[in-house]
KETI-848873 format. One record per residue (C-alpha): x, y, z; residue number from 1; residue in one letter. Coordinates in nm, 2 decimals. Example, Ala and Ser with C-alpha at 12.3 -4.5 7.8 and 13.67 -1.06 7.14 Angstrom:
% residues 2
<<1.23, -0.45, 0.78>, 1, A>
<<1.37, -0.11, 0.71>, 2, S>
//
This chain:
% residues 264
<<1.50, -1.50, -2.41>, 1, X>
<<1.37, -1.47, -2.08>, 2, X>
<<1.22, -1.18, -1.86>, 3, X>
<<1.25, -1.10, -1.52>, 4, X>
<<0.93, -0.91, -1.40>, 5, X>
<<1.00, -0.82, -1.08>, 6, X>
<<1.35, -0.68, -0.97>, 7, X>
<<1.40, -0.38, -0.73>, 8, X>
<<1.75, -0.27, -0.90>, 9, X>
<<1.74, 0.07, -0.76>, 10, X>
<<1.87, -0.06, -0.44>, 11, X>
<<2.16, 0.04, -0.26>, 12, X>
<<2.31, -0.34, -0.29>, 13, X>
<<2.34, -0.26, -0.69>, 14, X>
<<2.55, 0.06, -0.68>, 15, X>
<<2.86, -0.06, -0.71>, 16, X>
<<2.82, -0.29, -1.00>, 17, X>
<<2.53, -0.20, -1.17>, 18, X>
<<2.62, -0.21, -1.53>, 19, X>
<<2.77, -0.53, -1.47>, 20, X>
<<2.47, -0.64, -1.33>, 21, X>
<<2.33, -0.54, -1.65>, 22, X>
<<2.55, -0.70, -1.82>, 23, X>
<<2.56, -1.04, -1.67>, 24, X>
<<2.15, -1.02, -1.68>, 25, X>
<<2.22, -1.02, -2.09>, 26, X>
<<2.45, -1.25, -2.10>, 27, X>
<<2.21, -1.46, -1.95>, 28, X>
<<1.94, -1.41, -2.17>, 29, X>
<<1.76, -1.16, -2.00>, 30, X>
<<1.59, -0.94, -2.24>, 31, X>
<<1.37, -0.74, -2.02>, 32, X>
<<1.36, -0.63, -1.61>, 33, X>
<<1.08, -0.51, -1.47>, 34, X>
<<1.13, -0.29, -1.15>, 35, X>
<<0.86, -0.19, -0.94>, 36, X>
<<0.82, 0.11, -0.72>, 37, X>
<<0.74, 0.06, -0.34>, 38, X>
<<0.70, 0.42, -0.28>, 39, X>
<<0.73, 0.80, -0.42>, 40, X>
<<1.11, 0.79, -0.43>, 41, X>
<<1.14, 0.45, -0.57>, 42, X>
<<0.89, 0.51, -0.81>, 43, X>
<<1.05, 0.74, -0.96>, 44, X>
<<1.43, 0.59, -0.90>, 45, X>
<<1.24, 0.35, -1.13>, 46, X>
<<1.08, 0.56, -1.42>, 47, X>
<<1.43, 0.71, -1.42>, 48, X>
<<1.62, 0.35, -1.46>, 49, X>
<<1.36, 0.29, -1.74>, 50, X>
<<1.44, 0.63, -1.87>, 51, X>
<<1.82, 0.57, -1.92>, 52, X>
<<1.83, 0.18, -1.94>, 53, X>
<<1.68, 0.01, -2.28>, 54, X>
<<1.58, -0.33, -2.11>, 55, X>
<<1.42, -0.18, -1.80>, 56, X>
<<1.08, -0.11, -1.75>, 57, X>
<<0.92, 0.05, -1.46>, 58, X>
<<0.59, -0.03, -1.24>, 59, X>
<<0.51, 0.25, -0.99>, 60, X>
<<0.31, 0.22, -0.67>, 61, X>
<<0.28, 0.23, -0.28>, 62, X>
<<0.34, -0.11, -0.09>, 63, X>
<<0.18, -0.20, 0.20>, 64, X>
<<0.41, -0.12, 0.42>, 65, X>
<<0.42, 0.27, 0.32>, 66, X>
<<0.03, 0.26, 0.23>, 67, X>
<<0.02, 0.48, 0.61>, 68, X>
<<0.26, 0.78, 0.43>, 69, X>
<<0.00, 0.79, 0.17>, 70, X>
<<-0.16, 1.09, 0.06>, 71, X>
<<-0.40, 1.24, -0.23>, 72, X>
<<-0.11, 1.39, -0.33>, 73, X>
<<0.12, 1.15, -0.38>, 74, X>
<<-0.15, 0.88, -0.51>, 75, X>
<<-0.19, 1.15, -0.76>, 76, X>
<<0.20, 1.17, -0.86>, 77, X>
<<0.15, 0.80, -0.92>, 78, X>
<<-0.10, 0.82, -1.14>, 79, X>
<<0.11, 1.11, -1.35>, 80, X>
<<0.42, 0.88, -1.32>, 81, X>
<<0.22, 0.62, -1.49>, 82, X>
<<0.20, 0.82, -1.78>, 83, X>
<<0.57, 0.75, -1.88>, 84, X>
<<0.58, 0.56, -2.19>, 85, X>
<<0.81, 0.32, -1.98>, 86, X>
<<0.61, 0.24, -1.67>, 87, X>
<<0.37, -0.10, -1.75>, 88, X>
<<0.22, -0.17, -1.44>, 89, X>
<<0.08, 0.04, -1.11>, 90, X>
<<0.31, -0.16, -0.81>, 91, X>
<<0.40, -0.33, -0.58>, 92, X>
<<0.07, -0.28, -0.43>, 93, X>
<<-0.17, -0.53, -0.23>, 94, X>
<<-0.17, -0.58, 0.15>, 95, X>
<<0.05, -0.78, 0.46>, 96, X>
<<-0.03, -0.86, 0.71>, 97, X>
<<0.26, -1.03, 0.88>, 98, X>
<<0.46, -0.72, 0.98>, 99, X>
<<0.15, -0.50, 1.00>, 100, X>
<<0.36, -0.13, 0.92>, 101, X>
<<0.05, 0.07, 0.81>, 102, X>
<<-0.31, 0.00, 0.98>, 103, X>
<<-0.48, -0.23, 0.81>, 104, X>
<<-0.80, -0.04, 0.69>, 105, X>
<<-0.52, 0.16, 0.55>, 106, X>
<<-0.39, -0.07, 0.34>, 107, X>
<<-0.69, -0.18, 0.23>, 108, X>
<<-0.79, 0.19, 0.12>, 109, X>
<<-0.43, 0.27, -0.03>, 110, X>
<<-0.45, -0.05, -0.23>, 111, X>
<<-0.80, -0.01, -0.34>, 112, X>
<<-0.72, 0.33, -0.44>, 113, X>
<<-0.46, 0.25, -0.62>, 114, X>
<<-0.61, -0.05, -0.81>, 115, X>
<<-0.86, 0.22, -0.94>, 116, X>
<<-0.60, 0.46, -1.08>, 117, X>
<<-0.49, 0.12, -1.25>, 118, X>
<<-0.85, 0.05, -1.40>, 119, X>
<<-0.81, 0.45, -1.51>, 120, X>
<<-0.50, 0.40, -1.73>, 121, X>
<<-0.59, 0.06, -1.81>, 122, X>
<<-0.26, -0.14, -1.63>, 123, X>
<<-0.18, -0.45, -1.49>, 124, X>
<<-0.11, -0.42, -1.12>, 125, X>
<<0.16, -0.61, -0.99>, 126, X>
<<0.02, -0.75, -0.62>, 127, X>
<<0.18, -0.86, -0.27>, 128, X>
<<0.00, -1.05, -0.04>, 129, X>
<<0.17, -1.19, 0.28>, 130, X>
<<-0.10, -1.35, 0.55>, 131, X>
<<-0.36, -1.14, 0.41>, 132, X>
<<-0.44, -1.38, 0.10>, 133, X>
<<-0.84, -1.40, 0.17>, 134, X>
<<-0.87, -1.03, 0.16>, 135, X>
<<-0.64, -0.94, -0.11>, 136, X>
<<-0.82, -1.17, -0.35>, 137, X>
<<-1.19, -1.03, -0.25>, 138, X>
<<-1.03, -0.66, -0.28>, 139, X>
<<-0.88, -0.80, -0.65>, 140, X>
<<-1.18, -1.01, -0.77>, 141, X>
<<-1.45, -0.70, -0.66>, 142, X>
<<-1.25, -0.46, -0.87>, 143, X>
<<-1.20, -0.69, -1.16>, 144, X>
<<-1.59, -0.79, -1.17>, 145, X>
<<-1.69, -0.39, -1.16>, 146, X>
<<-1.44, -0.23, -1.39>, 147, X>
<<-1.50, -0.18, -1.78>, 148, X>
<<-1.23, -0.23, -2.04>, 149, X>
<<-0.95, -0.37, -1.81>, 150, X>
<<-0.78, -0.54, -2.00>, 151, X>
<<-0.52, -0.64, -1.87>, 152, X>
<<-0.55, -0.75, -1.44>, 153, X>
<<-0.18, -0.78, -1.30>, 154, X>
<<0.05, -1.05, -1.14>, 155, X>
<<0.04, -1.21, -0.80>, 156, X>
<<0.36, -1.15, -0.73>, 157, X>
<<0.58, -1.40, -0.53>, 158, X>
<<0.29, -1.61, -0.53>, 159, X>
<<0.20, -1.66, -0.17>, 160, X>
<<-0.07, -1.92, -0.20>, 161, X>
<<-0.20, -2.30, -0.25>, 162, X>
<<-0.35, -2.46, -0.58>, 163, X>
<<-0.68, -2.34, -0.50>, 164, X>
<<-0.56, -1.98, -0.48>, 165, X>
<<-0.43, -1.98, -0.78>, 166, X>
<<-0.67, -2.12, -0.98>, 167, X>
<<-0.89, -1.90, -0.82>, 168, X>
<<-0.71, -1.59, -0.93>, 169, X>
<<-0.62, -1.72, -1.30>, 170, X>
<<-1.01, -1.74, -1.31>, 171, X>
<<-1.02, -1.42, -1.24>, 172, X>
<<-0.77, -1.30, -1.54>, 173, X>
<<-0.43, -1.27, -1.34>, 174, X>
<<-0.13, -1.47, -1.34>, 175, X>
<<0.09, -1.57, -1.05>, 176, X>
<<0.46, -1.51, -1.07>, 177, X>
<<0.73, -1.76, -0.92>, 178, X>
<<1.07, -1.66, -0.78>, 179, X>
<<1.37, -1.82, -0.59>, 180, X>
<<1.18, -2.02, -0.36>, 181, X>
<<1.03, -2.24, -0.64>, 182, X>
<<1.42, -2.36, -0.57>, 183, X>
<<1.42, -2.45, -0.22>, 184, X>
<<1.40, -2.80, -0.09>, 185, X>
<<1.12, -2.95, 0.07>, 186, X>
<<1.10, -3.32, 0.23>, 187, X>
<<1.28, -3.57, 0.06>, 188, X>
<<1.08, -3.68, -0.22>, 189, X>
<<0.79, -3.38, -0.18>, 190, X>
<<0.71, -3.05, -0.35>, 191, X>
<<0.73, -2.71, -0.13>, 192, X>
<<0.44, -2.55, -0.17>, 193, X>
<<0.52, -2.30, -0.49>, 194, X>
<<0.66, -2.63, -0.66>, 195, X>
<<0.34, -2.78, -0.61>, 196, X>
<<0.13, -2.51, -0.76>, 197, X>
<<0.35, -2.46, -1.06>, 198, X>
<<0.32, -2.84, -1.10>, 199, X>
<<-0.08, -2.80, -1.10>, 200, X>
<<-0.13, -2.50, -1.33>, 201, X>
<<-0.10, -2.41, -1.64>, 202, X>
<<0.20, -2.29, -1.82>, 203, X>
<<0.04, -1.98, -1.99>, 204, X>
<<-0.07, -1.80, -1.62>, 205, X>
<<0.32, -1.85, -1.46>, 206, X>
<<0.56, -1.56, -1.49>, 207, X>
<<0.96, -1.60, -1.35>, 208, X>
<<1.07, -1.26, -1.10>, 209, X>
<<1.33, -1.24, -0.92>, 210, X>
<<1.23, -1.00, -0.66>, 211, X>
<<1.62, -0.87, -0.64>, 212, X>
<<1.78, -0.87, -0.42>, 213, X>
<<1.58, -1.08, -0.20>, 214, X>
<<1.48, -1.45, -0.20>, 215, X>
<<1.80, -1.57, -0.41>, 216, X>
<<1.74, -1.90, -0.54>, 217, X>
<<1.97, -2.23, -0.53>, 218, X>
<<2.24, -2.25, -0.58>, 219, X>
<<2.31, -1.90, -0.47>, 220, X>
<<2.09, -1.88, -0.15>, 221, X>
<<2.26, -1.65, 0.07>, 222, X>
<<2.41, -1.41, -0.13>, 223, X>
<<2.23, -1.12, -0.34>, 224, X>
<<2.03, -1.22, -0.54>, 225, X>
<<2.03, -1.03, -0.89>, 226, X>
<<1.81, -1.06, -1.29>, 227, X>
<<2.06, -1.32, -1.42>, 228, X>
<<1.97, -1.56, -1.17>, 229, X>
<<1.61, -1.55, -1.32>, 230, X>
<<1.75, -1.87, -1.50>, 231, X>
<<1.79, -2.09, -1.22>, 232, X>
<<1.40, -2.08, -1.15>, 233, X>
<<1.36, -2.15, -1.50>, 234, X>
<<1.53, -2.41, -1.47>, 235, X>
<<1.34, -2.57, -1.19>, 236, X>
<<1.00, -2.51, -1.35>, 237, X>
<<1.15, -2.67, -1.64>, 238, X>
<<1.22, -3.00, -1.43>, 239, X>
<<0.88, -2.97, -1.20>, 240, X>
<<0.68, -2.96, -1.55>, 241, X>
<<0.90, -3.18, -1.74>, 242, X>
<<0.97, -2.90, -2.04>, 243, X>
<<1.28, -2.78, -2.14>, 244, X>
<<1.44, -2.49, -2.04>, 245, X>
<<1.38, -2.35, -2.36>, 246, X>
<<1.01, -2.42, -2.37>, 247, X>
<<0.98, -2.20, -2.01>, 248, X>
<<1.18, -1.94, -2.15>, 249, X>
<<0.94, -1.88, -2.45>, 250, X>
<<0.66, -1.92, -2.28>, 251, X>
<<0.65, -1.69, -1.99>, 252, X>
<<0.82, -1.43, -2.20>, 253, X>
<<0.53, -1.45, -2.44>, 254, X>
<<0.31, -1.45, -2.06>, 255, X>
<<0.52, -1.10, -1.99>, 256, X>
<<0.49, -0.97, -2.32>, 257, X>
<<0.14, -1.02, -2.28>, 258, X>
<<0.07, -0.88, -1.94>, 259, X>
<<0.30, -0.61, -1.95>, 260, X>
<<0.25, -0.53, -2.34>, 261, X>
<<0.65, -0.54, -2.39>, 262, X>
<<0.85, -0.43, -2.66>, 263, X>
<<1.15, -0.61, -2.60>, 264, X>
//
């Protein structure tokens, strides 16, 4: 069994094969997706694919890059779309800085709201960091010191940092979650950079995503990336921490079970 906690199914690239998507994500193994919102709409394209679809599960939240169309109203839909019994995390939330499509004080306010209505209904969040890493930790670590009876912190997603970083934020009661680019070769004979920090941590803080349809890992780099392919980064933690494939499998679910408090 194997879960892949971070898939944005409710894109366009899925519409004409979604069942079999589905389908091939059982076949595989795959026991649970977990889709995360990045907006309004897509928050709620997601509570409604969790709604209908027995192995998905929902996150809801504004990302970074929409953090500038945010409003009280529509932090406050969040919050009421977090009351489905479906939705298990408030995300993708967090901050980048590399493409810089809201302000950056905004960001910061959106995500630091939003990590609040988290605290509120006691959920994970699910995070994205790009080029913004320093902040996003002091915004995550300052909410985790000050809130009472969260119990459960959230997920770097995609993991964007070094060893250091993620010790750092496993200290701090989140895991860090590892997706296609685990796959990706570095220099003959070296670790890229995510290899490197799955190499150096501990098993029971690493989750496997996704992030469908992007960064699809080998040997299907180029094409759409989809849940069943959740496998093939199994696979390559398996060889970087010399476990088997099964041992992964087991252990990350029980990680997403955890996190995400999971019924599948």
């Amino acid at each position: 069994m194997i879960v892949d906690t971070h898939a944005h199914i409710f894109f366009e690239d899925y519409r004409s094969d979604f069942d079999e998507m589905l389908s091939r994500a059982s076949d595989a193994g795959v026991v649970a997706i977990i889709t995360p919102g990045t907006d309004l709409a897509t928050s709620r394209m997601s509570v409604g694919l969790a709604d209908r679809h027995e192995m998905v599960y929902a996150c809801v939240g504004i990302h970074p890059h929409d953090a500038a169309k945010a409003t009280d109203a529509g932090l406050a839909e969040i919050e009421a779309l977090s009351l489905h019994r479906k939705v298990v995390a408030i995300g993708e939330i967090g901050l980048d800085y590399h493409y810089n499509y809201s302000p950056r004080d905004i960001q910061r306010s959106v995500f630091s709201a939003q990590i609040d209505i988290a605290i509120r209904r006691n959920l994970p969040i699910v995070i994205h960091s790009r080029e913004a890493e320093v902040e996003t930790v002091e915004i995550a670590e300052r909410a985790a010191g000050n809130a009472t009876g969260w119990t459960q912190k959230g997920v770097f997603h995609c993991f964007p940092g070094d060893t250091p970083m993620a010790e750092k934020v496993i200290s701090m009661g989140f895991y860090i979650s590892i997706p296609g680019p685990v796959t990706f070769t570095a220099k003959p004979g070296k670790l890229n950079q995510m290899a490197k920090v799955v190499a150096d941590i501990p098993i029971d803080h690493i989750l496997l995503e996704t992030d469908s349809p992007y960064l699809t890992p080998v040997p299907f780099r180029g094409k759409r990336n989809e849940p069943s392919f959740v496998t093939h980064v199994a696979k390559k933690i398996a060889e970087i921490k010399q476990f088997s494939f099964e041992e992964i499998c087991r252990e990350t679910t029980k990680n997403a079970r955890n996190l995400f408090r999971l019924t599948a």
